[in-house]
Structures are given as C-alpha cells and as structure tokens.
C-alpha positions as CSV (number, residue, x, y, z in Angstrom):
1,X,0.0,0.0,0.0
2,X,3.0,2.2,1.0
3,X,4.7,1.9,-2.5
4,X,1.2,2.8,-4.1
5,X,1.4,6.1,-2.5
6,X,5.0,6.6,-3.4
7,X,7.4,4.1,-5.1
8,X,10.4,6.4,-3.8
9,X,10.1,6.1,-0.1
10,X,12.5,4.3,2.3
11,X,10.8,1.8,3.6
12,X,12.6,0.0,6.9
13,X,11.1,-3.2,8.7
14,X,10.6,-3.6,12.7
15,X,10.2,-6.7,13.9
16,X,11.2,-9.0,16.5
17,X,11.2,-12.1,13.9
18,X,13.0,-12.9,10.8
19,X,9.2,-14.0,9.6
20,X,8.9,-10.6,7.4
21,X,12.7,-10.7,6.1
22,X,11.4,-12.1,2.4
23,X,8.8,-9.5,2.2
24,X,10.7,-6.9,3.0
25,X,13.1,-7.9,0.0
26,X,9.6,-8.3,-2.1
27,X,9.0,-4.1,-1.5
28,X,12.5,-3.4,-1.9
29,X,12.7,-2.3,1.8
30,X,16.4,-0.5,2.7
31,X,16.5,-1.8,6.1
32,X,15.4,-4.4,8.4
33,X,15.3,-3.8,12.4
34,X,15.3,-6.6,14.9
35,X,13.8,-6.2,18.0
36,X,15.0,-5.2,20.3
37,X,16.2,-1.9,18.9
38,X,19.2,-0.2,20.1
39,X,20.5,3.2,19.6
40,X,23.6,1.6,17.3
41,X,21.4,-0.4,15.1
42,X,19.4,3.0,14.3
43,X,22.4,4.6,14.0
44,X,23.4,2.2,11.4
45,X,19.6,2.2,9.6
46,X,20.6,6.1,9.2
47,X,23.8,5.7,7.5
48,X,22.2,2.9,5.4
49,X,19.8,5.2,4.5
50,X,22.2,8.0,3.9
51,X,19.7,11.3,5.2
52,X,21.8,13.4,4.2
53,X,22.0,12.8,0.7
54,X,18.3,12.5,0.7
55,X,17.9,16.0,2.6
56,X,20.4,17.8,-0.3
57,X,18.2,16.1,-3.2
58,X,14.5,16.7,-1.2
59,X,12.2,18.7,-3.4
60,X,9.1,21.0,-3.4
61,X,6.5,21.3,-6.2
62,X,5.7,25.0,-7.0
63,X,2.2,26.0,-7.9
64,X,3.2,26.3,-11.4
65,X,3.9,22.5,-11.2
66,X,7.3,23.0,-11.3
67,X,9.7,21.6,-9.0
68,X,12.6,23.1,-6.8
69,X,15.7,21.3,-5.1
70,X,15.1,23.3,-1.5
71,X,18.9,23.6,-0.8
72,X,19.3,25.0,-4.3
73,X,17.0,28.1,-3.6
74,X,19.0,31.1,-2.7
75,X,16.4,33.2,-1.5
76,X,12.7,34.4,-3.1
77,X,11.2,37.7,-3.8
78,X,8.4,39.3,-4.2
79,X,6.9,41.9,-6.7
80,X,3.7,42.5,-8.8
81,X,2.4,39.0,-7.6
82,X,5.2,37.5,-9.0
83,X,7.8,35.7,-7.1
84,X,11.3,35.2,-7.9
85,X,13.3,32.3,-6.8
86,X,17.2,32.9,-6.8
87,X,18.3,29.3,-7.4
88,X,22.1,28.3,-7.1
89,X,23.6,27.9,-10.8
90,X,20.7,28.2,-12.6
91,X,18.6,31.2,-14.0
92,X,15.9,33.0,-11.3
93,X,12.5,31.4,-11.8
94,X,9.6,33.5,-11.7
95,X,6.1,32.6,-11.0
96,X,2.3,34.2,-10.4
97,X,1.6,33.2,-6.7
98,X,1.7,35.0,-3.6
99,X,4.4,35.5,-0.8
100,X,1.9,33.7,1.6
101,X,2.0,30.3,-0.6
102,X,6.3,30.7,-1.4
103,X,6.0,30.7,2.9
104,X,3.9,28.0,3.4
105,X,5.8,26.1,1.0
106,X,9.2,26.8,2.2
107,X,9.0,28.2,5.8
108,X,8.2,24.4,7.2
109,X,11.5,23.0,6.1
110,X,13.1,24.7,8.8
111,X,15.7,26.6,7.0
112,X,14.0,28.9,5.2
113,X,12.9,32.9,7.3
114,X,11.4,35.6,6.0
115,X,13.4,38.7,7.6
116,X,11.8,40.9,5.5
117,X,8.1,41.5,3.8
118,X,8.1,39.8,0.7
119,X,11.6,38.2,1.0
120,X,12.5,34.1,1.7
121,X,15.9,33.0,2.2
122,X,17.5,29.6,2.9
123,X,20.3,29.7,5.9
124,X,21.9,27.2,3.7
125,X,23.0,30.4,1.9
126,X,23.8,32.5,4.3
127,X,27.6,33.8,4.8
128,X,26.9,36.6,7.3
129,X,24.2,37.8,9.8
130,X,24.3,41.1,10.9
131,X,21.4,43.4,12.7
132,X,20.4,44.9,9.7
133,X,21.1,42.8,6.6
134,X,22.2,39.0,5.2
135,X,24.8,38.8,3.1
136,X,24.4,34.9,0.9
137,X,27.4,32.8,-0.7
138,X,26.8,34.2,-4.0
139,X,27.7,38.1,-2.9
140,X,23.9,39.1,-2.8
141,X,23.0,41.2,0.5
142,X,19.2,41.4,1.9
143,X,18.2,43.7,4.4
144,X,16.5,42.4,7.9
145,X,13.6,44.4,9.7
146,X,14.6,46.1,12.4
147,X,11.2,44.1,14.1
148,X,12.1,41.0,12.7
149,X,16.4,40.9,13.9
150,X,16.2,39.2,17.2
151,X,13.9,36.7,15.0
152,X,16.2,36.1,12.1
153,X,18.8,35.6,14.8
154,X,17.4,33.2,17.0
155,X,16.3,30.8,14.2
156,X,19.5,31.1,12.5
157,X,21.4,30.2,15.8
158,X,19.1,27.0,16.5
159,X,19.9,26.0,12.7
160,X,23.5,26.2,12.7
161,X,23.0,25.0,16.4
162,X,21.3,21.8,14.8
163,X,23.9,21.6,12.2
164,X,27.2,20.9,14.2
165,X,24.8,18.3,16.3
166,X,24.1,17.1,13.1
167,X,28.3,17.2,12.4
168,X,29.2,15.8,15.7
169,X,26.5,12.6,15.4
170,X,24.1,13.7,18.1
C-alpha cells in the first residue's frame, strides 16, 4: 500500500522475527530492524539510509507545477504577484503566486525565514548575519527588519545549532 502512495520512499522493517525478512526484499525495503532496537542499530539504519543525501536532493513542487531542489534556492522575492526564486547555478525562476503560498511552502523546512516582507531566504546560503542585513554565498546582500532581527537571529542560531549536532553525530 505504502509503495502505491510513493514508489520512492525508504521503507525499513521492525520486527522481533526474521518472519517478514522475504517480504521486506519483495518491497524493496532498505533496512530491516530486529527487536530489540538499540541506539547503534538506528544509527546504522541512518547511515544505510544515507539522510543526508536525501535532505540535499529533497524537493518541493511549486504552484506552477514546477519543481525546486530546496537547498538550491538562494532566496525568493516578491513583486507584482510575482515571485522570484534565486536558485544556485541556474537562471531565477519567476512565478504568479503570492508570498503567503512561497511561505507556506518553504517556511516548514526549517531553513528557510522571511526577515523581510516579501523576501525568503535559505540559511543554507547564508555567509553573514548582521542586525540589519544578510549577506548569501553568491555576494547578494538582503536587508533584515529592524522588528524582525532578534527573530532572524534566534532561528538562525538553532539552525546552525542543529547543524554541528548534526556534524558531531548527536
């Protein structure tokens, strides 16, 4: 039923019996977990399943049916109902939407802030963070609300806070 939904997913078997081991082979299942479960045999699913590889490829459809790699989108803008996205090493793409929709798209990932009305950008891009503006890998600086600074900050903190835990395996 799973691969119905969506023949990509990961799927990984928890059991306490080898009784499921064939059909996990039968839906092409990555990983199979013996009960009882212990914090090295998840660590090992993970690096079988190599997350960070599939967080650097994970996508989002657009609402011109488009889709976006997330880590490859610099930052968005808006104008005119139109919104830009700055993607890394490829031309901006434009689309007729609204800021509210480019947020409720990107803003759940986690990475993505909006420190400034009508502008998105990924902390993935960002090479400095200062009261009053973001400076991004490719050279581009965006300015940061003087209301929205303490904001900006504190979510960029807990990302780059949840990047070296990421780094340091915890």
């Amino acid at each position: 039923e799973i691969r119905k939904e969506d023949a990509q997913v990961m799927i990984a078997f928890c059991t306490s019996s080898n009784d499921y081991a064939s059909e996990s082979y039968d839906v092409g299942a990555r990983h199979y977990l013996r009960k009882p479960i212990t914090k090295e045999s998840i660590s090992k699913m993970f690096k079988r399943l190599d997350l960070d590889a599939i967080e650097k490829r994970r996508t989002v459809k657009l609402p011109d049916g488009n889709s976006v790699i997330l880590r490859d989108v610099l930052y968005t803008d808006y104008e005119n109902h139109v919104i830009t996205l700055h993607i890394k090493n490829r031309p901006p793409h434009r689309l007729r939407t609204s800021q509210t929709e480019i947020e409720a798209l990107l803003l759940p990932c986690g990475f993505f802030c909006t420190p400034y009305k009508g502008i998105t950008v990924n902390f993935y891009a960002v090479k400095e963070l200062s009261d009053s503006e973001i400076v991004l890998s490719d050279g581009t600086v965006l300015p940061v609300t003087r209301r929205k600074t303490k904001e900006v900050k504190e979510a960029y903190k807990k990302f780059k806070f949840e990047q070296m835990r990421k780094e340091v395996g915890g």
